[in-house]
N, C-alpha and C positions, 0 to 999 in steps of 0.2 A: 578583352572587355568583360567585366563581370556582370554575371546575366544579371545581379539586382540592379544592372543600369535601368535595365529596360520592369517598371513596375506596371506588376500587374493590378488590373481594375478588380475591385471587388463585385461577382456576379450579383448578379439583378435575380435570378431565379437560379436553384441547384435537381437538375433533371435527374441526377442518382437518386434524389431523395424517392422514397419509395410509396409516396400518399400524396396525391394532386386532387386537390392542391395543399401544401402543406398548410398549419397555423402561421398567421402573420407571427407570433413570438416565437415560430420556428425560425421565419425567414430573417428574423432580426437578431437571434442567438446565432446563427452559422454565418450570417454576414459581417457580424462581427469578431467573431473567430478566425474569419479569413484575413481580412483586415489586420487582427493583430497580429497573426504568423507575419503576412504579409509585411508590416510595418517593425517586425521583431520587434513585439512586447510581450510583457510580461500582462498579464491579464485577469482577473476576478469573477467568473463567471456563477452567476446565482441563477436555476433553474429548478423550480416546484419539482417533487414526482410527481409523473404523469403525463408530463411537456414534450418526453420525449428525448428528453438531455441527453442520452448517449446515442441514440442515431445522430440527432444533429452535429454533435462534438465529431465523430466520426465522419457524416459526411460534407462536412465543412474542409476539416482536415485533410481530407485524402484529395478534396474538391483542387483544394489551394497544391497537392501533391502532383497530382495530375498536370496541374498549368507549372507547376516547377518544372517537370521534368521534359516538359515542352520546350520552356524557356531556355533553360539549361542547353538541348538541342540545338536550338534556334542560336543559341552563344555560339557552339561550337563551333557551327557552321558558317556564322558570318564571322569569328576570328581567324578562321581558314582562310574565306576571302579578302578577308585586309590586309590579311599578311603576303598575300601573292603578289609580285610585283611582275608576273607573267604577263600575255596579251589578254584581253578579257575574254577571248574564245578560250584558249588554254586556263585561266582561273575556274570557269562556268566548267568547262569540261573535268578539273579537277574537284571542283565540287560534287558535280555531280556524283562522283564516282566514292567521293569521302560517303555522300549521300546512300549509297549504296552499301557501303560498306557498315555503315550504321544499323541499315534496316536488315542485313544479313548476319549480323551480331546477335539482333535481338531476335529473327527468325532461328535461328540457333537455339538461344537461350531456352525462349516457347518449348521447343522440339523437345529439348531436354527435359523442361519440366512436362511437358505431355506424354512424356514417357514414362515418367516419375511416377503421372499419376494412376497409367495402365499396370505398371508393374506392382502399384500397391493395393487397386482392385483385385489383381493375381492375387496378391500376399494374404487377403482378407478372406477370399472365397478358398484360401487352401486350410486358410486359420477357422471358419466357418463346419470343412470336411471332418474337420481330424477333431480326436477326442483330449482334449489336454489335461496331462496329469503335472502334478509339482515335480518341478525337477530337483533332483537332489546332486545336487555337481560336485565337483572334483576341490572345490575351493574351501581350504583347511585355514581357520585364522586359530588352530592349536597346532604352531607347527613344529617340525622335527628337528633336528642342531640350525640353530643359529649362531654367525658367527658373531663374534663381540664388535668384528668390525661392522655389523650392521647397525649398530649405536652410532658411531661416529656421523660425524655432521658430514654432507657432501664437502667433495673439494670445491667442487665450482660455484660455490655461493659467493666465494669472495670477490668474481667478477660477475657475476649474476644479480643484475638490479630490477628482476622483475618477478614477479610475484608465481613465479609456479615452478615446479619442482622438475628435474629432468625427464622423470618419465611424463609430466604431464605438458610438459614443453615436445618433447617426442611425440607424443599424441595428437599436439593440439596444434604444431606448426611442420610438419612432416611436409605436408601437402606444397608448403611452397621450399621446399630441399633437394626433395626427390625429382630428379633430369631427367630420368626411366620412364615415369610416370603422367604422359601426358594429361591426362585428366585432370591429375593433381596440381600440373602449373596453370592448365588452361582455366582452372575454377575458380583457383585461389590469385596466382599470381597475378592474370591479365585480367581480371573480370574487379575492377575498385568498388567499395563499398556504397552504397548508395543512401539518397536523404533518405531517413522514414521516419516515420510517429513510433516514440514511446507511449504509451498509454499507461500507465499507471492506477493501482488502485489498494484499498489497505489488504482484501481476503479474496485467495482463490475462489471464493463462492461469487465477490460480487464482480470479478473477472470474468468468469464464468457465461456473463451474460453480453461479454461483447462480441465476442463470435457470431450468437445467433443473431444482433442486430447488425452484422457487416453483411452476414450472409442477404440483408435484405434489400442492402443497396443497389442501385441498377447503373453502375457504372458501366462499361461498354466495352469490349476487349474484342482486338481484330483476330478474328479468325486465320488460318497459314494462306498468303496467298491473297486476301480480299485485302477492303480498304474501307475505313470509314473517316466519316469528316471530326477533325478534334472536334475539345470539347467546348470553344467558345461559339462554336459555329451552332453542335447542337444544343445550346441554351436556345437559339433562335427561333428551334424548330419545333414544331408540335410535338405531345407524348408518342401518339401513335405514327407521327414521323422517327420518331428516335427509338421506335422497339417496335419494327416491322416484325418483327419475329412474334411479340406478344406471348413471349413465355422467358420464362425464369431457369437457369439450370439448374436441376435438385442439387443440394449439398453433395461436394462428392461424388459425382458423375463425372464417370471418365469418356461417356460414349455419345455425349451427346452434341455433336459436331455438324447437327444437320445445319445450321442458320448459320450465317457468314457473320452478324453480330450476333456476339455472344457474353453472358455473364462475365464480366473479369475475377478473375482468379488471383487475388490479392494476395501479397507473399509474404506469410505472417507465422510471427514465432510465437508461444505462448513459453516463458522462462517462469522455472518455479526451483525448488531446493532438490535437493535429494530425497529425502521425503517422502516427494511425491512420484518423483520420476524413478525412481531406482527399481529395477524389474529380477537383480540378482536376489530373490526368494531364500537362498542359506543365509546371505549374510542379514538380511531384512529381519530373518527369527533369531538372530542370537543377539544377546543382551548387549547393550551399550551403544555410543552415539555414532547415527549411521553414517557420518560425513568422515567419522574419525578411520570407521572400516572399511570406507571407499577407500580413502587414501590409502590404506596400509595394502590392502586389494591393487589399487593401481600400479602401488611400487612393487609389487609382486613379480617373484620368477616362474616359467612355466606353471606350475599345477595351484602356485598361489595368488597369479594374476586372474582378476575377474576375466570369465569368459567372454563377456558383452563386450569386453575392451578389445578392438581390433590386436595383433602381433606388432609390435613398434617396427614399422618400413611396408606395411599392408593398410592403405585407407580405405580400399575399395568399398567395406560396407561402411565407413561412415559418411562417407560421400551418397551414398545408396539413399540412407537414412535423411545424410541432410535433403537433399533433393525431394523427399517424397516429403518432408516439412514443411517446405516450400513451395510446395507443387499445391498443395490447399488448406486452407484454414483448420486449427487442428486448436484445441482445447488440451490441456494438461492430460485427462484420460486418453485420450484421441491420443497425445503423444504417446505415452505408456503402452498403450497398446500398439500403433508402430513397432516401437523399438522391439517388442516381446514377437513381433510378425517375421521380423528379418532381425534378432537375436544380436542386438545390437543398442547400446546403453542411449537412452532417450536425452541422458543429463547431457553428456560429452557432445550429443546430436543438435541438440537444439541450441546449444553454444557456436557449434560450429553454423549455423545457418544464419547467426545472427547477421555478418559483414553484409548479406544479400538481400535481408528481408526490409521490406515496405513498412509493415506495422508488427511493432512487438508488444507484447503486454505482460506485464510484471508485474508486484508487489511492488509494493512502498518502499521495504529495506533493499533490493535488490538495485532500485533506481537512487535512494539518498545515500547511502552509504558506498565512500569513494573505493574503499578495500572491495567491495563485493562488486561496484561496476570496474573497477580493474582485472579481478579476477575471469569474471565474465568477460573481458575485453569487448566493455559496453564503451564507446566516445563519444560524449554526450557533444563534441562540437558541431555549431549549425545546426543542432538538429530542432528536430520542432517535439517537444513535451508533453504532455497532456496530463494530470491529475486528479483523479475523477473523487468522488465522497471527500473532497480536499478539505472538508469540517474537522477532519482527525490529521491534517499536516501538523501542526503546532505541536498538537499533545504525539505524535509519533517522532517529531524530530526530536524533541525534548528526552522521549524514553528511548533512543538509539544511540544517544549520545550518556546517557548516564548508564555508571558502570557500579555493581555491587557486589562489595567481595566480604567475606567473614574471616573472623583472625584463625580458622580453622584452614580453609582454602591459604592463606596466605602464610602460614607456619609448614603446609605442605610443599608450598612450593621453595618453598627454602631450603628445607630438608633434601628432596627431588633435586637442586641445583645442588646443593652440598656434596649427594652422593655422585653424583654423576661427575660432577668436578674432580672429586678425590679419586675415584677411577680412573678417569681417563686425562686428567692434567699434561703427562707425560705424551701423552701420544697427539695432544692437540695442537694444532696450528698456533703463530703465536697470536694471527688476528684472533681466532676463536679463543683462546684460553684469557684475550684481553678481554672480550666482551662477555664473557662470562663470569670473568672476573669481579668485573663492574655492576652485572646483575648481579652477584652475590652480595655484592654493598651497598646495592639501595636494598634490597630482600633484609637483610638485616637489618637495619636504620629503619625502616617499612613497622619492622614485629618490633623493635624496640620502640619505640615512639604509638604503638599500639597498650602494647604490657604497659609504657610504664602511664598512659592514659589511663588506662583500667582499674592501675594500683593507687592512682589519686581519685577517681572515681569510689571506689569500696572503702579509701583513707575515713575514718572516724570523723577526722577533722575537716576534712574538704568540703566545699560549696557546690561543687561543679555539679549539674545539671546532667540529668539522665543523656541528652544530645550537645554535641559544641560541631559548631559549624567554623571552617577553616578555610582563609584563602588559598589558592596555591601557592602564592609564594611564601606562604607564611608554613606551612603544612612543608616545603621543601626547607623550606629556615631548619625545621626543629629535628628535618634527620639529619642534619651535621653538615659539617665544611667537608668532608670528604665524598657524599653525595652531593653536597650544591654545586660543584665543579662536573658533573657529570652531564654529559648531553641526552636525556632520555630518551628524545627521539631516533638519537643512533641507536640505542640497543633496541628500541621498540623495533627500524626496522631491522636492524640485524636478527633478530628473531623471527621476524616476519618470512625475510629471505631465506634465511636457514634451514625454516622449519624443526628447529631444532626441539620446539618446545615438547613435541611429540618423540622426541626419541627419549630424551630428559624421561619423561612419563614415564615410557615403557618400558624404559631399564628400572628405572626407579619402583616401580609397580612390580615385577620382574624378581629384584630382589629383597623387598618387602613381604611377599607370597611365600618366600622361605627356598623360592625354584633356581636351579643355578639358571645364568642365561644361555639354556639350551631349551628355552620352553618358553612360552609366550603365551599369554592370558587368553581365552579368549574372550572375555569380555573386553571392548573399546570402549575407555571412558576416554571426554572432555578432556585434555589435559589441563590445571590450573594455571598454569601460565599463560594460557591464551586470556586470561581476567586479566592477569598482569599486564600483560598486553595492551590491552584497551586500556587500562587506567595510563600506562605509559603512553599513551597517544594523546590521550585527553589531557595530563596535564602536562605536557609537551606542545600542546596547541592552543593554550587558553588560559594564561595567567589571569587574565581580567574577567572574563565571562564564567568560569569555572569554581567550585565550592565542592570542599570533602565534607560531609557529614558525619565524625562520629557519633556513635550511637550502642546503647549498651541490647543484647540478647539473650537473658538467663546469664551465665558465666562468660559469655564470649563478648568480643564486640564486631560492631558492623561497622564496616563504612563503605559510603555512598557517595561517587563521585555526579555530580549535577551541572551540564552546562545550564546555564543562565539566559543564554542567548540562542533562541532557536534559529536566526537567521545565517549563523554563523555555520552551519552545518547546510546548509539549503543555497546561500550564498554562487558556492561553486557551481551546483546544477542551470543558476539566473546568469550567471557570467557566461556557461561555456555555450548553452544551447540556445538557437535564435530564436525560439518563442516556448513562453510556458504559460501554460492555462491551467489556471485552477478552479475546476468547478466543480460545482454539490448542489442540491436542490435546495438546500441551506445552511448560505455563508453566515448573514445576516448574525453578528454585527458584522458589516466587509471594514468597518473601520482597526478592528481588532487585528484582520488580518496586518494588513497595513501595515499599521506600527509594528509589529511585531516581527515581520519579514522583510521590510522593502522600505525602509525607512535612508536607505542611502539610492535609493532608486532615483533619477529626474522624473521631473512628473510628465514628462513627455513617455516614457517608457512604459507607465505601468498607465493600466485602463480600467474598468470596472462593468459590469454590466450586469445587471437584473432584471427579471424577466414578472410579468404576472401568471397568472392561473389561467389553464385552455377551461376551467369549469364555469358554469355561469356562478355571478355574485351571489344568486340565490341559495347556491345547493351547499355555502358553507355559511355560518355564523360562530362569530368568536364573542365569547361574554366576559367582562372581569365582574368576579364576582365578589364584593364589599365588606359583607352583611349575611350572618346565618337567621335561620331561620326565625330564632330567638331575639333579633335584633343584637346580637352579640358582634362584636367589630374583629373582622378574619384578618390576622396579622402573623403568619405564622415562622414566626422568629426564631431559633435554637429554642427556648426557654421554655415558648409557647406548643412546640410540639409535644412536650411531655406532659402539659397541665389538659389532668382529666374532661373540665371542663369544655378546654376548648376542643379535645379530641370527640367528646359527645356530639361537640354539636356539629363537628364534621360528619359524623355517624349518620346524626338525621339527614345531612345534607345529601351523604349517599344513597341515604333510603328513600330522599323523596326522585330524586335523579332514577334512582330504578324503576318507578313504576311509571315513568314517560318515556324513558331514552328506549327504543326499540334492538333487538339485535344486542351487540357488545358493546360495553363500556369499557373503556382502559383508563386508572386510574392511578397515576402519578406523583409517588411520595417523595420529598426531597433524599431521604436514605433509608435503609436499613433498618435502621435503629427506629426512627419514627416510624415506617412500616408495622416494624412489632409491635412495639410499643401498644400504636391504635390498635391490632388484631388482638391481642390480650384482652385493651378494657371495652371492645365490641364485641367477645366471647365473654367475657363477663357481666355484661348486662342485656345480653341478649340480643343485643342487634346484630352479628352474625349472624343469627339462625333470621330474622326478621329478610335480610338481602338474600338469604337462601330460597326463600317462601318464592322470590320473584325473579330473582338471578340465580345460574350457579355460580359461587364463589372459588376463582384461583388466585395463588398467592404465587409472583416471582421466585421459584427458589434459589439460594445462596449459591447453592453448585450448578457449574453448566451442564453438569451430567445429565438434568431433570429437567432443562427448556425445555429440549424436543419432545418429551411427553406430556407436559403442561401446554404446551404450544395445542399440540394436537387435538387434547382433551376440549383445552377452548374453542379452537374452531369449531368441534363436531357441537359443542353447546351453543356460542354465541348465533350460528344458526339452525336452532330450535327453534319453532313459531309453536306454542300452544295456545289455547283460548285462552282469552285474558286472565280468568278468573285461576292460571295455572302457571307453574312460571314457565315465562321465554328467557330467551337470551343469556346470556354469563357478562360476569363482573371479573375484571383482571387489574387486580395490584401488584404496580412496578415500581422500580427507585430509575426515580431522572440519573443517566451517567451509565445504568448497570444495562446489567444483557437484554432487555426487551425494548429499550429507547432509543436504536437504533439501525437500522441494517433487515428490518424486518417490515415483514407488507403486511398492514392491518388493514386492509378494504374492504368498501361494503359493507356487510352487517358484522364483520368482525371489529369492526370501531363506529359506530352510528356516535360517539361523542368518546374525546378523550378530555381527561379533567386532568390538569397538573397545579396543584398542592404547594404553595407557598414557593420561595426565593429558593433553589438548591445553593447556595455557596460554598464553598469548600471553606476546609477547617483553617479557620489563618492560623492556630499552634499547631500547622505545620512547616515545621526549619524548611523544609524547601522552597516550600509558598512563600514564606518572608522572607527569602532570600531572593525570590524572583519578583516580588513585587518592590524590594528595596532597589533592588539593582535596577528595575524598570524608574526609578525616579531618578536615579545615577545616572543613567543611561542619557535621559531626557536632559538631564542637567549639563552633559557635555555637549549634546546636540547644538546648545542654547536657546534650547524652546524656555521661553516664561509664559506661564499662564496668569491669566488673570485671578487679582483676588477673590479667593470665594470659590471658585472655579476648583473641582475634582482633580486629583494629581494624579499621574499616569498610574501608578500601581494601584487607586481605586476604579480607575478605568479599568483599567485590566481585569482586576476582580470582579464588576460586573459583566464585562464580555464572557469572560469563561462561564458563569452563573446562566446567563442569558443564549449563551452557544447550545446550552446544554439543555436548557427549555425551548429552545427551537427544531431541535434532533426529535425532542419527544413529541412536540406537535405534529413534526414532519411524518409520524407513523399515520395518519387520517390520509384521506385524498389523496389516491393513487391512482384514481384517471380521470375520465371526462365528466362520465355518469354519476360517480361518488356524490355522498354527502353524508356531512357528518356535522358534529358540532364541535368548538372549541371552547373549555373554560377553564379559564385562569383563575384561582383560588387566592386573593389575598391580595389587603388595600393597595401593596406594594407594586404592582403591576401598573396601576393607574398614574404613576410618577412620569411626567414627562421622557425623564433621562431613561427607564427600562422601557417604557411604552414603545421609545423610538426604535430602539434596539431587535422590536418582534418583523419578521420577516415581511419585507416588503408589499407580499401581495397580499395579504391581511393586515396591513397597519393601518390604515384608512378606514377599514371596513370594520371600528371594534365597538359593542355597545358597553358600557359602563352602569352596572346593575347596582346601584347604591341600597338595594333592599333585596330580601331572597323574593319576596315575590314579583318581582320584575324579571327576575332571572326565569323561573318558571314561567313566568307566562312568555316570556320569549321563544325556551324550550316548547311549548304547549304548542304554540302556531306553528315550528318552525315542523316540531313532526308533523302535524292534524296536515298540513301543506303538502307535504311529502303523502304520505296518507291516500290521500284522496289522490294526489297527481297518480300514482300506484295502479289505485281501483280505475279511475277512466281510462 
């Protein structure tokens, strides 16, 4: 019987949740999450900052984990008895005993991890004792004779259909080989992988922050030996029936086992690159990329295999490591510093805990792309998804899937396959010398069909445009009958399997450097075939969705491969796992989503849900504002942002906004260029210094090097309170889309009013944009949607969503909890349009005043602080 016979009810109240009582749009964000795991869908979740959107996500999720894993039980055990065709004394007796047998599995399991997590308080208070210095190890990537056979491709790739290399297959699958080693069967072999949450999100920073919201949950976990009642029972029961204990276990407490219930200890991986996790300090300081000199580390013999890497047929500490991973919640540093406790590689660690753990959380590229969750031996089947800022899914699947290579990169790699070929021809297998072969004939076809674009391009006579945009099969058309018969996906993966791309390099590189090959660089670069790579995958997988871009660079040229279709890439993750939730504090428009992801979805499958604001109506007001000061009509158009006039009289408009708006203003230019632009001619006639008089003035800088000191400088300014007559507060200009318009907490008086600046839309003369916005009407056209006449066509939908995505992001920096208040104004007639109005986030569309003169707008402002003000003083 499979346990989703028996469905479960969505709870009425969630007792984990860690605030009683929670908000009613708590209780209706998590019950709907439940619901849609529960009903395996696909799901839209829109939740304010400040609502509390990843406690609830999280204990929604785990809520619905919990009663799975019940259920599941509860299968197992009545498929025992149905299948008995014993006396029902003898069935009851065999149950019981199956019953027993279950609950001594997991009293086991517990043990282990309660060990796990006394052995790494050991490991902590010895790391605490001792003084550490840099270690400088025995690991040489300048090493001494190499053989030429280390060039050569493995033998066993030719029956090797899986993505990892013998020593890293040695490493990574030991555990269930070795017969010796009980541990190693009993962990790996008899112990099956179990449901959990991925959680996903775009940056280890804003990862970062689910930890300490799991750590707040009050979920319940049996002590060795006690009992308590699941968890539908205690939904029924009072708070202080269900935490007779009335205390919390500190993070990471190994000792605190007086209460029979106690905090559960959730079994959670945090997966992140090398990058982060890699603790081998030699090879981290020598030049070049650090994934490339893990590998070459890992293939290593005695004194030039990394140390953190167990002996290939000794798992004992990565088992050590995984366990104590699992044993409690652990953050990316938290892992790093394990692994560096008991001297043992965090990356390889947190890989291997994956099959056991409960809740994982990743990056974006870790969970969308199939190569990296293969690699990781992530299986996304059945499992339950979670996507959290899922505002950046579209534009991150979009940029994971487009590949860019220069006729520099691509004339190298040519070269790189040429010599290695001509070397080692004679010595190579005939599959290998086949498929290398055939690289050698698209690699040529590739750079001819490059050159001789370039030489009709610079032609005297020629028309052809700085960019020409290329189907794939038209872009395969023009490298010859000799590549069109080629299957690119065979050599993509034979390369893949191989690994050969990296030995190509290193000879190549090798003798290049002038060195015979008894000397090896130490610098690890990228090898360029890994681009080729991808380009070969991408247009192997998407004739129709898929566009080359060339494009000229000073002397070289560029091309740009661009999927078209971001569902195409995201598709697989919706098919294979039984629910995905995408949520962000603002999706709005969720119609954009929609079509653009889930457009072959039934509509029973996919769901939607939007939540309002926990702040009262009062503490926010949104203004469109019409009309400058001058009575001048605010329409700020491309054309209109560079005409002096109407940047003046934006000028005034910020100068009268300064000497009401209290604390900081953040104020939002559609780009760049208009940014400048205006700061030029307001240092020109002197309104700069005028906004200085009563704000301090910061300006977004172009490099990200300078956020964090711009960031800083504003906080410490925006709250400054001086007497009126002296300035308070700071002014901060940003560009909608750039580094300050999202991902960052502007609260309180670091935003008392954020103002954004006309329509941001992107540049339609860009080939990629009209290549996605024509395909989006193709697309629509095959679907057989017709619209009505008059009616907007999918690719100017599109273009307003994106515009409109990207002015919702920068709103969303205001109002980040309860207490907040700020103002919202929208700059420009264009806002008032039914079609964009609809488009602003749910929990402000309702509530917008429409300012058809600047004096309306002020006196709205006037009341709205004088109100705050006074509520203040009493």
């Amino acid at each position: 019987m499979d346990s989703d016979d028996l469905a479960l009810p969505t709870p009425v109240n969630f007792p984990a949740f860690p605030y009683d009582p929670p908000y009613s749009i708590q209780i209706d964000l998590m019950s709907h999450v439940y619901t849609s795991i529960e009903k395996r869908q696909v799901t839209i979740v829109e939740s304010p900052t400040g609502t509390g959107k990843t406690l609830s996500l999280l204990c929604s999720s785990l809520s619905w984990l919990v009663d799975e894993k019940d259920r599941a039980r509860k299968g197992q055990l009545s498929q025992q008895s149905l299948s008995s065709a014993a006396p029902s004394w003898v069935a009851a007796q065999a149950l019981d005993i199956r019953k027993r047998e279950l609950e001594a599995e997991d009293k086991e399991y517990e043990e282990r991890l309660a060990k796990a997590r006394k052995t790494e308080a050991h490991f902590r208070i010895l790391a605490r004792a001792r003084v550490t210095k840099k270690q400088r190890v025995a690991v040489d990537l300048v090493q001494g004779h190499v053989d030429e056979d280390a060039y050569l491709p493995d033998d066993d790739c030719e029956n090797n259909q899986d993505n990892f290399s013998p020593a890293v297959r040695a490493l990574m699958a030991k555990s269930g080989v070795d017969k010796n080693n009980k541990r190693d069967t009993a962990s790996q072999g008899d112990e099956p992988s179990c449901t959990k949450i991925y959680y996903a999100s775009r940056t280890h920073s804003q990862l970062s922050q689910v930890l300490p919201e799991l750590t707040k949950l009050k979920f319940k976990h049996l002590a060795l030996g006690g009992a308590i009642p699941d968890e539908s029972t205690m939904r029924n029961m009072s708070r202080v029936d269900r935490d007779p204990c009335q205390k919390k276990r500190p993070f990471g407490d190994v000792d605190g086992d007086k209460c029979e219930v106690d905090q559960r200890q959730w079994r959670t991986v945090s997966l992140g690159s090398r990058k982060q996790l890699c603790i081998n300090e030699d090879a981290r300081s020598r030049p070049g990329d650090i994934d490339e000199k893990c590998r070459e580390l890992l293939e290593g013999k005695k004194n030039t295999r990394c140390q953190y890497l167990p002996p290939v047929g000794d798992d004992s500490r990565m088992l050590d490591l995984r366990d104590q991973i699992l044993a409690s919640p652990k953050d990316i540093e938290d892992l790093a510093t394990s692994g560096k406790n008991i001297q043992t590689c965090p990356y390889y660690g947190s890989r291997r805990a994956i099959p056991q753990a409960e809740l994982i959380t990743l990056p974006y590229n870790l969970l969308l792309q199939k190569t990296a969750r293969d690699t990781l031996g992530i299986d996304l089947t059945n499992q339950v998804v979670i996507i959290d800022e899922a505002h950046n899914l579209i534009p991150t699947l979009l940029s994971l899937s487009s590949v860019r290579l220069t006729s520099s990169i691509l004339s190298t790699s040519l070269k790189q396959v040429s010599v290695y070929y001509q070397k080692f021809r004679n010595r190579l297998s005939a599959m290998h010398a086949l498929h290398l072969k055939r690289l050698l004939n698209f690699l040529d076809a590739f750079q001819r069909v490059a050159v001789d674009w370039m030489a009709q391009k610079l032609s005297a006579k020629s028309n052809r445009q700085d960019t020409e945009v290329m189907t794939v099969p038209d872009f395969i058309h023009r490298l010859g009958r000799k590549v069109e018969g080629i299957n690119l996906l065979e050599i993509e993966s034979y390369l893949k399997r191989s690994k050969i791309a990296r030995k190509i390099s290193r000879y190549a590189v090798d003798v290049s450097e002038g060195e015979k090959p008894e000397r090896r660089s130490s610098g690890v670069a990228t090898p360029p075939l890994h681009t080729i790579e991808a380009l070969m995958l991408g247009l192997a997988g998407a004739s129709e969705d898929g566009r080359l871009i060339f494009s000229t660079v000073g002397d070289a040229v560029e091309i740009k491969y661009q999927l078209l279709n971001p569902s195409a890439l995201f598709r697989d993750v919706v098919e294979l796992a039984r629910s995905v939730v995408l949520a962000g504090g603002t999706m709005s428009p969720i119609s954009a989503v929609v079509s653009e992801l889930f457009t072959y979805l039934p509509p029973n499958r996919l769901t939607t849900f939007s939540c309002g604001h926990i702040i009262p109506a009062s503490n926010v007001q949104t203004l469109l504002l019409t009309e400058g000061p001058s009575g001048l009509d605010l329409e700020f158009k491309f054309a209109q942002q560079s005409n002096p006039q109407v940047v003046s009289e934006l000028g005034q408009i910020v100068l009268n906004f300064c000497n009401v708006v209290p604390g900081g203003i953040v104020i939002f230019f559609p780009s760049y260029a208009s940014l400048n632009f205006a700061r030029e001619a307001w240092s020109q006639s002197g309104l700069l210094d005028k906004f200085n008089v009563k704000k301090k003035v910061f300006l977004e800088p172009q490099e990200s090097s300078g956020v964090e000191m711009i960031l800083r400088e504003y906080a410490t300014a925006a709250k400054t309170h001086m007497p009126l007559d002296k300035k308070t507060g700071a002014v901060l200009f940003a560009v909608v889309g750039a580094k300050l318009s999202e991902g960052l907490n502007f609260s309180d008086d670091l935003a008392r009013a954020v103002v954004v600046i006309g329509l941001p839309f992107a540049n339609k003369n860009s080939p990629e944009l009209q290549e996605r916005m024509r395909y989006a009407n193709q697309a629509e056209v095959r679907s057989g949607i017709r619209r009505p006449v008059g009616v907007k066509d999918a690719a100017t939908e599109m273009y307003e969503n994106m515009c409109m995505s990207a002015v919702n992001q920068s709103i969303g920096r205001a109002i980040r909890h309860r207490g907040d208040w700020a103002s919202l104004v929208l700059i420009d007639r264009r806002f008032t349009l039914p079609a964009i109005r609809g488009k602003l986030p749910q929990w402000l569309r309702d509530d917008v005043a429409v300012c058809e003169t600047f004096g309306q707008a002020m006196k709205h402002l006037g009341n709205f602080y004088r109100e705050k003000r006074q509520r203040t003083v009493c």
